[in-house]
BADRENPA-15943 format. One record per residue (C-alpha): residue number from 1; residue in one letter; x, y, z. Coordinates in nm, 3 decimals. Layout:
N
{kolgu: NUM, dovex: A, u: X, v: Y, w: Z}
...
This chain:
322
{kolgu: 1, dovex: X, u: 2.953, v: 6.682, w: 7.235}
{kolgu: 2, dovex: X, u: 2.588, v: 6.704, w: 7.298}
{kolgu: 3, dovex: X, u: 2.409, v: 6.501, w: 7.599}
{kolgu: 4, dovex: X, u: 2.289, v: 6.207, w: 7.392}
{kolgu: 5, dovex: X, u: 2.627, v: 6.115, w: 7.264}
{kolgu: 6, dovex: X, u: 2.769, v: 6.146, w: 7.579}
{kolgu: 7, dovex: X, u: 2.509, v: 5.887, w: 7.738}
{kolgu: 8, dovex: X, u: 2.563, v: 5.645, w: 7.492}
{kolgu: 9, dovex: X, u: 2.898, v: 5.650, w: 7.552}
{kolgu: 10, dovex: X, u: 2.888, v: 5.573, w: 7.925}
{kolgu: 11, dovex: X, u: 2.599, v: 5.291, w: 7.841}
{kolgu: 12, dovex: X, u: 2.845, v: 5.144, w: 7.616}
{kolgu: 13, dovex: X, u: 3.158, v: 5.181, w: 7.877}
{kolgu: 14, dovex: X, u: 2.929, v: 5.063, w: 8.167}
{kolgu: 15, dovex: X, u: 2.842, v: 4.758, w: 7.935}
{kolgu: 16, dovex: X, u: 3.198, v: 4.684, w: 7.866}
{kolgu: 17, dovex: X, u: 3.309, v: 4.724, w: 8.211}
{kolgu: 18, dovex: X, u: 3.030, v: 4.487, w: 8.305}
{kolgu: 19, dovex: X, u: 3.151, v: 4.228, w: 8.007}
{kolgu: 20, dovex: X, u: 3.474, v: 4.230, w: 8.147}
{kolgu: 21, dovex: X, u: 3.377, v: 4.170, w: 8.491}
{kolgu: 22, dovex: X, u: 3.157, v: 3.849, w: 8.420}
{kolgu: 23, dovex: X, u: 3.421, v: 3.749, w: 8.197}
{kolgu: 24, dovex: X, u: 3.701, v: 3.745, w: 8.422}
{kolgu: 25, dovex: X, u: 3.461, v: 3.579, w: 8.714}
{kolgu: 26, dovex: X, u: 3.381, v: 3.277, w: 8.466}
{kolgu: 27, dovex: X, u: 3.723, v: 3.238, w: 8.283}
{kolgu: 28, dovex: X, u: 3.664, v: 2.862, w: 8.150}
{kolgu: 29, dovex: X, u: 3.288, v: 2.942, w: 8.073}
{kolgu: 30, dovex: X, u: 3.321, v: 2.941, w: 7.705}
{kolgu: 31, dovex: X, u: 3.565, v: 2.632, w: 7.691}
{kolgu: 32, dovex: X, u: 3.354, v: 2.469, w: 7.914}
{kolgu: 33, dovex: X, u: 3.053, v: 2.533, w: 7.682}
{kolgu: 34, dovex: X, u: 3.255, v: 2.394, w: 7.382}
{kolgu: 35, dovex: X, u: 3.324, v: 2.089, w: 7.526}
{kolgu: 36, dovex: X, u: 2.971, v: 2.018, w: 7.618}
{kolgu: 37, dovex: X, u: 2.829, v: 2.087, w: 7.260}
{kolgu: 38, dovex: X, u: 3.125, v: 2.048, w: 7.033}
{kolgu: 39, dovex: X, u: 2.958, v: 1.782, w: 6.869}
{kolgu: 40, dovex: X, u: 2.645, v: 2.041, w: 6.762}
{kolgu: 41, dovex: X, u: 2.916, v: 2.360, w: 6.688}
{kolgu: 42, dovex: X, u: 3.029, v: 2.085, w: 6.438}
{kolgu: 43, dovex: X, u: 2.711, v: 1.968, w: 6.304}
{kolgu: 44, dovex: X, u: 2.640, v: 2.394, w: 6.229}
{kolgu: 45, dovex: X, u: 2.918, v: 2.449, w: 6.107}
{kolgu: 46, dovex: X, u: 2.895, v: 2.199, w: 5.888}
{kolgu: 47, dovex: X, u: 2.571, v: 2.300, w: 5.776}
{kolgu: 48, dovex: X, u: 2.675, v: 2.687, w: 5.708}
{kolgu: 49, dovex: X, u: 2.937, v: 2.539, w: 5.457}
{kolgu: 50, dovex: X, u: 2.672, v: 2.326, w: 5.320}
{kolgu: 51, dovex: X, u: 2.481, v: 2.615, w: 5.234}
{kolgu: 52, dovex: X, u: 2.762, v: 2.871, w: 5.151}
{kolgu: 53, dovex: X, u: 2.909, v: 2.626, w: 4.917}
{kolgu: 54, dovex: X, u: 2.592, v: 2.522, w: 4.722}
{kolgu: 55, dovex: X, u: 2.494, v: 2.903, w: 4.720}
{kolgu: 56, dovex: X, u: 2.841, v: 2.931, w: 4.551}
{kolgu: 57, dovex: X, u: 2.766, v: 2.671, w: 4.287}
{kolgu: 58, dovex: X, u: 2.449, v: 2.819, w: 4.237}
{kolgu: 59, dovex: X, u: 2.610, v: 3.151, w: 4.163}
{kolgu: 60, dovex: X, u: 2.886, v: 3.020, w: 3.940}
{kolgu: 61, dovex: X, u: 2.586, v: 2.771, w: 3.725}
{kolgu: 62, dovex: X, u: 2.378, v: 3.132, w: 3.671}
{kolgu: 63, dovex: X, u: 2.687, v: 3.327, w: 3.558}
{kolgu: 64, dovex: X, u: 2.799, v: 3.054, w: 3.338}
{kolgu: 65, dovex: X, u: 2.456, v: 3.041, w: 3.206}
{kolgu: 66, dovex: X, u: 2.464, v: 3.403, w: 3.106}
{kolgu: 67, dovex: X, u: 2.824, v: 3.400, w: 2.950}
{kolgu: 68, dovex: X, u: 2.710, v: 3.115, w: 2.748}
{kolgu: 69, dovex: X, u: 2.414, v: 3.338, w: 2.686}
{kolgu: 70, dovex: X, u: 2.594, v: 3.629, w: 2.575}
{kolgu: 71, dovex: X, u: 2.848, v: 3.398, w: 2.369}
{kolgu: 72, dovex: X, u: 2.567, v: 3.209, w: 2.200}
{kolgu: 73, dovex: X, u: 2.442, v: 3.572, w: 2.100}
{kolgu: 74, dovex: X, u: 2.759, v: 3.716, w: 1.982}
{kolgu: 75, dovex: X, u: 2.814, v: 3.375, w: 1.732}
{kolgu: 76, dovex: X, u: 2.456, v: 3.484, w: 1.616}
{kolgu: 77, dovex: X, u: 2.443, v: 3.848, w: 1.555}
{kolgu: 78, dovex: X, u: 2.859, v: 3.920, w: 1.510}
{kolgu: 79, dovex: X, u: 2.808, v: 4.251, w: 1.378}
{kolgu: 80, dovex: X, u: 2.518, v: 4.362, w: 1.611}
{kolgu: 81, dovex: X, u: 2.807, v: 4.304, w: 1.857}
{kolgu: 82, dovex: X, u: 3.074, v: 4.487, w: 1.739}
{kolgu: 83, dovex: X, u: 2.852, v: 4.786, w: 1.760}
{kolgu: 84, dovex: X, u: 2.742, v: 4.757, w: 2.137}
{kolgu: 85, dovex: X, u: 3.095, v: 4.700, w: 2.211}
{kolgu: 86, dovex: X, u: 3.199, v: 5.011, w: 1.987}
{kolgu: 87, dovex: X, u: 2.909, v: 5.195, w: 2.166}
{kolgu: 88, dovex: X, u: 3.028, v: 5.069, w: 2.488}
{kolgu: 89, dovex: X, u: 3.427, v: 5.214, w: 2.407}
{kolgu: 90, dovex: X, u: 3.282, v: 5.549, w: 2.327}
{kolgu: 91, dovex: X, u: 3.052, v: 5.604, w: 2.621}
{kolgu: 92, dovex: X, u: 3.301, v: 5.427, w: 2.892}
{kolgu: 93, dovex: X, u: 3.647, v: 5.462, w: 2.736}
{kolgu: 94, dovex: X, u: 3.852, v: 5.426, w: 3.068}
{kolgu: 95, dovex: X, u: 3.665, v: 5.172, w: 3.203}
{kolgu: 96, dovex: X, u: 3.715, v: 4.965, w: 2.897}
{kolgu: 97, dovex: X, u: 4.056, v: 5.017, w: 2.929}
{kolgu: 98, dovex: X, u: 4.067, v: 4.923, w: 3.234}
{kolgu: 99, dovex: X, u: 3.858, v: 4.611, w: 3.218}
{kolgu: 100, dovex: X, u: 4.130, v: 4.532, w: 2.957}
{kolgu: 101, dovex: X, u: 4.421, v: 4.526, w: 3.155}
{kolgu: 102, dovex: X, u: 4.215, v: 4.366, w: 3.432}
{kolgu: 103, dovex: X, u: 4.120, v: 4.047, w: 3.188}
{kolgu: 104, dovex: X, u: 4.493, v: 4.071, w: 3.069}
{kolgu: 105, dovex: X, u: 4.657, v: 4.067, w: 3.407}
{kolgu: 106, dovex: X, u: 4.385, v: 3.766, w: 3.514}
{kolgu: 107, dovex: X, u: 4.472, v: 3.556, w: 3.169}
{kolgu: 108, dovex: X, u: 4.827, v: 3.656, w: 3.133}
{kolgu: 109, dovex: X, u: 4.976, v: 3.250, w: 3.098}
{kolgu: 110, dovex: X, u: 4.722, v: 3.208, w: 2.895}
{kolgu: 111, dovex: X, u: 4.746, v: 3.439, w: 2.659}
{kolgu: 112, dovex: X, u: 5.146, v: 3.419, w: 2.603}
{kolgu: 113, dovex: X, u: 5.096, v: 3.055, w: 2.573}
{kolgu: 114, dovex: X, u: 4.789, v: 3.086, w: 2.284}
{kolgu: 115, dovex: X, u: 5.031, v: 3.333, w: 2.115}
{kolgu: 116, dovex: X, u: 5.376, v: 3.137, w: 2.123}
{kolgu: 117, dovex: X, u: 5.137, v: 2.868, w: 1.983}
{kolgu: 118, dovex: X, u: 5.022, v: 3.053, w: 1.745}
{kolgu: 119, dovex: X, u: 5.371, v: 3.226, w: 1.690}
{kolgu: 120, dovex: X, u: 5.560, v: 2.847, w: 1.649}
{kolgu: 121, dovex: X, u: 5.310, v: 2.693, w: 1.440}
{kolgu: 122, dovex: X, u: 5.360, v: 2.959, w: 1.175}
{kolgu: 123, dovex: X, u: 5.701, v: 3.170, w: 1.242}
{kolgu: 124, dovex: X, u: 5.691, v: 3.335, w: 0.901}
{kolgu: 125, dovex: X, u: 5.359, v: 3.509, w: 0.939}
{kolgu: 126, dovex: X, u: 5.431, v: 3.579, w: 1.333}
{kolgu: 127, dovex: X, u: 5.753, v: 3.804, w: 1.213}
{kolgu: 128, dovex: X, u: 5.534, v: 3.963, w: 0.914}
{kolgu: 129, dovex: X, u: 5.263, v: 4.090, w: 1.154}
{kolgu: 130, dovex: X, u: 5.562, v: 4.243, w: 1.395}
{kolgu: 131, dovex: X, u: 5.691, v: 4.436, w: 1.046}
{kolgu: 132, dovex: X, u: 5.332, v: 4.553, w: 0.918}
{kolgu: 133, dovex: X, u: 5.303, v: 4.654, w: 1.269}
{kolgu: 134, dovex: X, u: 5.592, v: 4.863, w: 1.248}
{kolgu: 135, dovex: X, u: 5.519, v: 5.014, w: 0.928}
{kolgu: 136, dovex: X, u: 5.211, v: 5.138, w: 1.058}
{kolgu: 137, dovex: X, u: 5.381, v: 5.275, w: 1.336}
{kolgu: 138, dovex: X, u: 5.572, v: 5.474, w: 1.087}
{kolgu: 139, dovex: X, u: 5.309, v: 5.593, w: 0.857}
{kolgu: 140, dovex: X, u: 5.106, v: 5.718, w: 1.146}
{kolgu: 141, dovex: X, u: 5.431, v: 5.954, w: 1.260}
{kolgu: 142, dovex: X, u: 5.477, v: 5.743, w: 1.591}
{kolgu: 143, dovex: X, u: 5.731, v: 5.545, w: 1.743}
{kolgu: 144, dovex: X, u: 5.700, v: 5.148, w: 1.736}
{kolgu: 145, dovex: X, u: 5.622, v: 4.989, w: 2.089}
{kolgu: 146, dovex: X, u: 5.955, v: 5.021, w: 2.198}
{kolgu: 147, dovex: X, u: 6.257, v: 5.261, w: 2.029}
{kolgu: 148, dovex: X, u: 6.649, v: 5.234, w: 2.229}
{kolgu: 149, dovex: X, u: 6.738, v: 5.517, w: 2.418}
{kolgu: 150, dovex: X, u: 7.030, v: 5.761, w: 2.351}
{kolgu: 151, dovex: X, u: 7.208, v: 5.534, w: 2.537}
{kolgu: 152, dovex: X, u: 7.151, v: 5.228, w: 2.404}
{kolgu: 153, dovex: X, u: 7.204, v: 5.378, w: 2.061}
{kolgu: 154, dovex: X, u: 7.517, v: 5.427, w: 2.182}
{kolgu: 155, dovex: X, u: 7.589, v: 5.088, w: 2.284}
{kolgu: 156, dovex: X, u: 7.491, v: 4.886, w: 1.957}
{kolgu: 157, dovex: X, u: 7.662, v: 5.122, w: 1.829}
{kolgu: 158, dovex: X, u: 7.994, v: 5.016, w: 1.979}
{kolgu: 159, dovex: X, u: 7.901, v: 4.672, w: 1.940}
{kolgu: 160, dovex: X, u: 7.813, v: 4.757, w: 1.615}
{kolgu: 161, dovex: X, u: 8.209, v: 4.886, w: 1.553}
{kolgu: 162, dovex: X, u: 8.359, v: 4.596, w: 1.751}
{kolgu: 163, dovex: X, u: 8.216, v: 4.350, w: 1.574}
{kolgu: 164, dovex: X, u: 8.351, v: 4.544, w: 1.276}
{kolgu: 165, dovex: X, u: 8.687, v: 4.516, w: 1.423}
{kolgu: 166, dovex: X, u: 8.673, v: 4.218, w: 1.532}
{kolgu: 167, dovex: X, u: 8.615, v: 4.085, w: 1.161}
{kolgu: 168, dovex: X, u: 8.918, v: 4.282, w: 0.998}
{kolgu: 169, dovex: X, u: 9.145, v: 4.142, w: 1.270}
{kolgu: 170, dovex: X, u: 8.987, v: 3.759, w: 1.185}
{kolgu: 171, dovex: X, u: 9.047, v: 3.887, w: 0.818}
{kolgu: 172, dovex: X, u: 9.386, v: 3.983, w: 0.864}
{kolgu: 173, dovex: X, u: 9.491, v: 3.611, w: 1.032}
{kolgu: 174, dovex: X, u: 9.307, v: 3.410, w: 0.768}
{kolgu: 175, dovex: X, u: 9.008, v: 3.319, w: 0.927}
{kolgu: 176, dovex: X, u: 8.664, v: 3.241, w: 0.803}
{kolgu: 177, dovex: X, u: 8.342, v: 3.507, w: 0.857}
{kolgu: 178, dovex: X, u: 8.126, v: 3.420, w: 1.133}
{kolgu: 179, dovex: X, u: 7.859, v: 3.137, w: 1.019}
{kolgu: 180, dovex: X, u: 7.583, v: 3.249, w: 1.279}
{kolgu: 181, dovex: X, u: 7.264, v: 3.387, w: 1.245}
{kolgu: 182, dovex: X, u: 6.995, v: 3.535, w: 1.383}
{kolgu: 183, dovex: X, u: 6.677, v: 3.327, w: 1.497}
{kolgu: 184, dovex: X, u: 6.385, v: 3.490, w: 1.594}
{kolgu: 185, dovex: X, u: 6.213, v: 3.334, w: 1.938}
{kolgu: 186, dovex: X, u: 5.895, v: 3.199, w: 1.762}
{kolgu: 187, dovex: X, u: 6.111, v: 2.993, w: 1.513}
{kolgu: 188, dovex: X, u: 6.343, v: 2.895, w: 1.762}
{kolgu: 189, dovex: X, u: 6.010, v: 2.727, w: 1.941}
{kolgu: 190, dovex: X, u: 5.919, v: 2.552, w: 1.641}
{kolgu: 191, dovex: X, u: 6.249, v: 2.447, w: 1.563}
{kolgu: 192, dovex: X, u: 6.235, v: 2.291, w: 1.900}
{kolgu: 193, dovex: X, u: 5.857, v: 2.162, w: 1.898}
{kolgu: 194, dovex: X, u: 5.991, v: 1.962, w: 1.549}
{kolgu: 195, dovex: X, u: 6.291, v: 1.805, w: 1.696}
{kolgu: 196, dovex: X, u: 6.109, v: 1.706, w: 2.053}
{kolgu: 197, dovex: X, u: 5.857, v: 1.545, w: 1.833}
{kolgu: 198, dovex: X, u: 6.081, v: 1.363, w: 1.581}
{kolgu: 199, dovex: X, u: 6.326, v: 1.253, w: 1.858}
{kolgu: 200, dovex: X, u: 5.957, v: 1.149, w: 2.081}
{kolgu: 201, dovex: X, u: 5.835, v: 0.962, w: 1.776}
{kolgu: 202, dovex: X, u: 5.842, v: 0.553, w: 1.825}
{kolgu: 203, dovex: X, u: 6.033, v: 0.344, w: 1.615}
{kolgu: 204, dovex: X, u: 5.969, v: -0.010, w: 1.432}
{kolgu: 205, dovex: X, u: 6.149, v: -0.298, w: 1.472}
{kolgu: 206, dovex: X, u: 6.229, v: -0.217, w: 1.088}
{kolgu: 207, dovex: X, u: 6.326, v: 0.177, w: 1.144}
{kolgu: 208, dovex: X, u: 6.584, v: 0.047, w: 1.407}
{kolgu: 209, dovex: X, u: 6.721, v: -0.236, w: 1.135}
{kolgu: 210, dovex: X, u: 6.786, v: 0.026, w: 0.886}
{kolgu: 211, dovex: X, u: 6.934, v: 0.284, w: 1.111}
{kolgu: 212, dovex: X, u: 7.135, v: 0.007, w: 1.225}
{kolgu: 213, dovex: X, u: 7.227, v: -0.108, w: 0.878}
{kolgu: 214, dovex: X, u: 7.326, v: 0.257, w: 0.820}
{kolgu: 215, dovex: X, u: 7.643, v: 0.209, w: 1.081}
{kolgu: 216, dovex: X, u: 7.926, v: 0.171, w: 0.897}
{kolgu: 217, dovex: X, u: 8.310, v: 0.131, w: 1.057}
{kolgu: 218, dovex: X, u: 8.491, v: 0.462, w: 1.022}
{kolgu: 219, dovex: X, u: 8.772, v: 0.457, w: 0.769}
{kolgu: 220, dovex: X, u: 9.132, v: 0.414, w: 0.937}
{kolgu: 221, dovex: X, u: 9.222, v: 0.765, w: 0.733}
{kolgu: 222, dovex: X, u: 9.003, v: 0.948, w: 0.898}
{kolgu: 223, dovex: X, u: 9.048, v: 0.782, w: 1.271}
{kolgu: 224, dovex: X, u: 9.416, v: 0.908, w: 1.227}
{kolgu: 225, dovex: X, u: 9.319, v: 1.250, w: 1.142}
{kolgu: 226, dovex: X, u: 9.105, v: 1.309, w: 1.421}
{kolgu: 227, dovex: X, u: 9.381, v: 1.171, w: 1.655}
{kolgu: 228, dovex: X, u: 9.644, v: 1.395, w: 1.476}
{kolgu: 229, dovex: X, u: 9.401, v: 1.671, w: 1.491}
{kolgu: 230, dovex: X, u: 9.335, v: 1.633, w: 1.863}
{kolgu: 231, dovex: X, u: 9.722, v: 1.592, w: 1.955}
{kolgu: 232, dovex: X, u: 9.773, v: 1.928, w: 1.771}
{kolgu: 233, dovex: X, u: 9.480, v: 2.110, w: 1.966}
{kolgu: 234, dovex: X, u: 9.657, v: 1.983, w: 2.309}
{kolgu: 235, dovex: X, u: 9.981, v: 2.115, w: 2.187}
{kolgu: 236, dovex: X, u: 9.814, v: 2.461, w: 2.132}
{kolgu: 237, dovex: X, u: 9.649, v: 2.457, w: 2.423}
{kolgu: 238, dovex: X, u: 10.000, v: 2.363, w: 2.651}
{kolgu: 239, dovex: X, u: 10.164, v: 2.656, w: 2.428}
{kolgu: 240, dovex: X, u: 9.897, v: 2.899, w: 2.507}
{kolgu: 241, dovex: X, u: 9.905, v: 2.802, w: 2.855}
{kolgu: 242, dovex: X, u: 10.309, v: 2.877, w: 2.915}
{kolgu: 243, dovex: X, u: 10.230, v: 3.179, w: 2.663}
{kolgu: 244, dovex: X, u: 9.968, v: 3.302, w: 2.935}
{kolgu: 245, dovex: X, u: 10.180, v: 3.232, w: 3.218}
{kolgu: 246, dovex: X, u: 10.447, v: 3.443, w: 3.014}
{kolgu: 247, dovex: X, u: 10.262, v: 3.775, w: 2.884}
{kolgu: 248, dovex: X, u: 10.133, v: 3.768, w: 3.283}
{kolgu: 249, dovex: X, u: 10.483, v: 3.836, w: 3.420}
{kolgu: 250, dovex: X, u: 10.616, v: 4.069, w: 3.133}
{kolgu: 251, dovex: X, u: 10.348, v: 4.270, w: 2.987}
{kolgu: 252, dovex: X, u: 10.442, v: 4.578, w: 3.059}
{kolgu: 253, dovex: X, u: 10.831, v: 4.496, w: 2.932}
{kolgu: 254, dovex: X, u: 10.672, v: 4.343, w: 2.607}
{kolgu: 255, dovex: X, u: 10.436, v: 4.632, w: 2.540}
{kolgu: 256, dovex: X, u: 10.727, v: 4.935, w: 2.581}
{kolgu: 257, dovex: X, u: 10.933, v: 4.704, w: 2.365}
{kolgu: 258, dovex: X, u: 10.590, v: 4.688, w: 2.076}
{kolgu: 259, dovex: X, u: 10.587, v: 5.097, w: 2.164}
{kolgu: 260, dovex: X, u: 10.912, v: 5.169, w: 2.072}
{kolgu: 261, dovex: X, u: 10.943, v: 4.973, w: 1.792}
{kolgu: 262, dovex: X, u: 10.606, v: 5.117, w: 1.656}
{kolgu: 263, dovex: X, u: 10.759, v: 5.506, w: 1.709}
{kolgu: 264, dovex: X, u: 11.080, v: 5.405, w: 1.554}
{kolgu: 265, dovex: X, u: 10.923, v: 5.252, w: 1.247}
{kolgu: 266, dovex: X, u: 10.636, v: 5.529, w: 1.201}
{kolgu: 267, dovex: X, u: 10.951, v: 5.764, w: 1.215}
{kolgu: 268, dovex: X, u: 11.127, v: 5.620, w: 0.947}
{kolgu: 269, dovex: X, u: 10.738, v: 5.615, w: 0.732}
{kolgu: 270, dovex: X, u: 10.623, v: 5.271, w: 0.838}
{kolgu: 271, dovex: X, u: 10.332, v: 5.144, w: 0.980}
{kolgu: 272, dovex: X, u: 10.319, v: 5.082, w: 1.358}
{kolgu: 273, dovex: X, u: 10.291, v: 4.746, w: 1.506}
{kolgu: 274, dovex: X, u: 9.919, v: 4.598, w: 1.610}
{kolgu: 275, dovex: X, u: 9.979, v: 4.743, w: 1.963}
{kolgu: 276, dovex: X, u: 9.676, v: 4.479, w: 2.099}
{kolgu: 277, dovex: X, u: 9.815, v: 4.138, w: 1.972}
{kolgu: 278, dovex: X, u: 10.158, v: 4.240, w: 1.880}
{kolgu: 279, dovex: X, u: 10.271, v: 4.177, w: 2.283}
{kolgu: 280, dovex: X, u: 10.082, v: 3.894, w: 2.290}
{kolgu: 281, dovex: X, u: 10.227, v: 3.729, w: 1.956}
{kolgu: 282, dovex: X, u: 10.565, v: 3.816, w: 2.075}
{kolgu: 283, dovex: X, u: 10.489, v: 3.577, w: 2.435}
{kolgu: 284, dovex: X, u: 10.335, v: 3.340, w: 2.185}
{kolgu: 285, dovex: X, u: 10.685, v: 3.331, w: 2.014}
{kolgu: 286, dovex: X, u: 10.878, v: 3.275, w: 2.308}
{kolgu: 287, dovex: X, u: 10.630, v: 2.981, w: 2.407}
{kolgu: 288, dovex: X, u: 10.681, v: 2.818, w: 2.074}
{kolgu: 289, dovex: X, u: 11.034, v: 2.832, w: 2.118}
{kolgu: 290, dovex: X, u: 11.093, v: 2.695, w: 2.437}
{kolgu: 291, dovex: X, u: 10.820, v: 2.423, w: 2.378}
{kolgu: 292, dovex: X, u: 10.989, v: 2.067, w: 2.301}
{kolgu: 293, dovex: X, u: 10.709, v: 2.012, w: 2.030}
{kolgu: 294, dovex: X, u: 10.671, v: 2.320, w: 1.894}
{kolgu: 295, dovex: X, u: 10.673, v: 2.158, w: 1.521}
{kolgu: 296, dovex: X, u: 10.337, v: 2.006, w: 1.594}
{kolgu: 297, dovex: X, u: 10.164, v: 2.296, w: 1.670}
{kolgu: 298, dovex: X, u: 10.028, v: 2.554, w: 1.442}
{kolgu: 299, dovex: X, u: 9.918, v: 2.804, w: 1.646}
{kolgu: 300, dovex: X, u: 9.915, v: 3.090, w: 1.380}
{kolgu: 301, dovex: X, u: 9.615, v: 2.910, w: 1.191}
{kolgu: 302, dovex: X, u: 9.410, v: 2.828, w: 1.523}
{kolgu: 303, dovex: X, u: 9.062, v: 3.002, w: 1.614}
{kolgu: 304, dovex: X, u: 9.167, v: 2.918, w: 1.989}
{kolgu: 305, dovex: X, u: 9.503, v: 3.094, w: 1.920}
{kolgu: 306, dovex: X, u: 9.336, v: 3.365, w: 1.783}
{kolgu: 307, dovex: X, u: 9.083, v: 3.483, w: 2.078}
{kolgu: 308, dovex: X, u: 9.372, v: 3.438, w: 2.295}
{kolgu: 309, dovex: X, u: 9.590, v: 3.732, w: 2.071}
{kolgu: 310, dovex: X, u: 9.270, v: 3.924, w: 2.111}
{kolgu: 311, dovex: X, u: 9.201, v: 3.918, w: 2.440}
{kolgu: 312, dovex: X, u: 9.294, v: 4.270, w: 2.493}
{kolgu: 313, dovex: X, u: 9.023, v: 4.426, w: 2.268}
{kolgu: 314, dovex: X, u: 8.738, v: 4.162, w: 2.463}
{kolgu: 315, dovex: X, u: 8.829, v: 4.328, w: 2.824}
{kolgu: 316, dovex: X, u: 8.805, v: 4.665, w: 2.618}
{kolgu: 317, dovex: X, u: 9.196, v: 4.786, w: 2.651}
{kolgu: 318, dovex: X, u: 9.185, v: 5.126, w: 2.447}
{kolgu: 319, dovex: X, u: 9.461, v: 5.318, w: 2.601}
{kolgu: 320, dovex: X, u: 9.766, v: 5.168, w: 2.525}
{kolgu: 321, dovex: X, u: 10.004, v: 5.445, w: 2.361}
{kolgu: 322, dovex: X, u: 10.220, v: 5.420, w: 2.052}
């Protein structure tokens, strides 16, 4: 360290030092002082705001005049600017990028709000842009934007075979196919945008008289079905419940009695017993028996019946033996 840095070193110790010392002699000086011209501090303070916000303004008003500027150019002379900013991209390609991201990241609401707009005021050509997109994708020799991994191949894939299952099973006990399908997101919004606004929409004193006039008693023969319907869904319900409360405190006897029966019939050339729902069907048997109403149940032809029997393959039991 040379002699010059060294003296300013002790000028600026000796100057601290000294600081320190007049400081602790005078300890309410600067309290003191803004008592006695707190009124003034205020009044400059004020003032700096004064200026540092107009300044501000100022600022903002010229940069809004030049975007407005540039915008009122670009409306003029479209194809002039689609050059500079192809210029631009090849002379500065990362900072393009960048500046990209960084409007993106600013505007990010905005923009997935101008796109579900855009996406639920016309589903049909939303999901026809995501497929050319894809195409391309495919005719340039690279993946889409996203592709499963090995993994999650895997996965559909045994969702893919459950479901598969799953429907030879509801086959098998007479049940209907699955009525679902699949709604994309954009036309679920516009499904819901129409119904907010048709259930938003005001009514006339004459829209409520005809929807009024509309109301008609319901027919005695169908008032008993439902209540003949509904007494047979609580009977399957209190069977399934003592059927539950059954299988729970003799599975394990109930499945070695479904495994021995399967061996002893795929000895003599049968096929074995549905080892999933056969021990559950038997439990449903016993609870149909012992119930005092058992003829008003049907529990063979219920859908609630059903996912009950199949509970086993929904918790993913695979390794029960024959």
């Amino acid at each position: 360290m040379d002699d010059a840095q060294t003296s300013d070193d002790e000028r600026a110790a000796r100057l601290a030092a000294q600081r320190k010392a007049w400081n602790d002699a005078h300890p309410t000086y600067y309290a003191d002082y803004r008592e006695r011209n707190r009124e003034d501090i205020r009044r400059k303070n004020r003032e700096r705001e004064r200026v540092r916000a107009q300044r501000e303004r100022e600022e903002k008003a010229h940069r809004k005049k030049g975007i407005d500027r540039a915008r009122a150019w670009a409306a003029e002379h479209p194809e002039e600017r689609q050059q500079a900013r192809e210029r631009y991209k090849q002379k500065h390609p990362e900072t393009y990028k960048q500046a990209q991201r960084d409007y993106y990241h600013r505007n990010r609401d905005a923009i997935a709000e101008r796109r579900r707009a855009r996406e639920a005021a016309d589903p049909d050509k939303a999901n026809e842009a995501r497929r050319r997109a894809v195409d391309r994708a495919r005719a340039a020799d690279r993946d889409p934007a996203w592709s499963p991994t090995p993994e999650q191949r895997a996965t559909y894939r045994e969702r893919e075979n459950e479901a598969r299952r799953l429907q030879r099973r509801r086959a098998r006990a007479g049940l209907p196919d699955r009525q679902l399908h699949r709604v994309h997101a954009p036309e679920r919004r516009h499904n819901d945008a129409a119904a907010d606004a048709f259930f938003a929409q005001g009514r006339t004193r004459e829209d409520i008289a005809r929807i009024k006039a509309q109301d008609e008693p319901t027919p005695p023969d169908l008032v008993h079905a439902w209540q003949e319907r509904s007494e047979i869904r609580r009977v399957v319900r209190e069977i399934l419940a003592v059927a539950d409360e059954y299988f729970a405190h003799h599975e394990v006897e109930l499945r070695a009695r479904v495994a021995e029966i399967s061996r002893t019939r795929f000895r003599a050339g049968l096929l074995p017993l549905d080892v999933y729902t056969e021990p559950r069907r038997r439990a449903l048997d016993v609870a149909t028996t012992g119930y005092l109403r058992r003829a008003a149940a049907s529990p063979t032809s219920s859908f609630t019946t059903f996912r009950w029997l199949t509970a086993d393959l929904r918790k993913g039991d695979r390794d029960i033996p024959l």
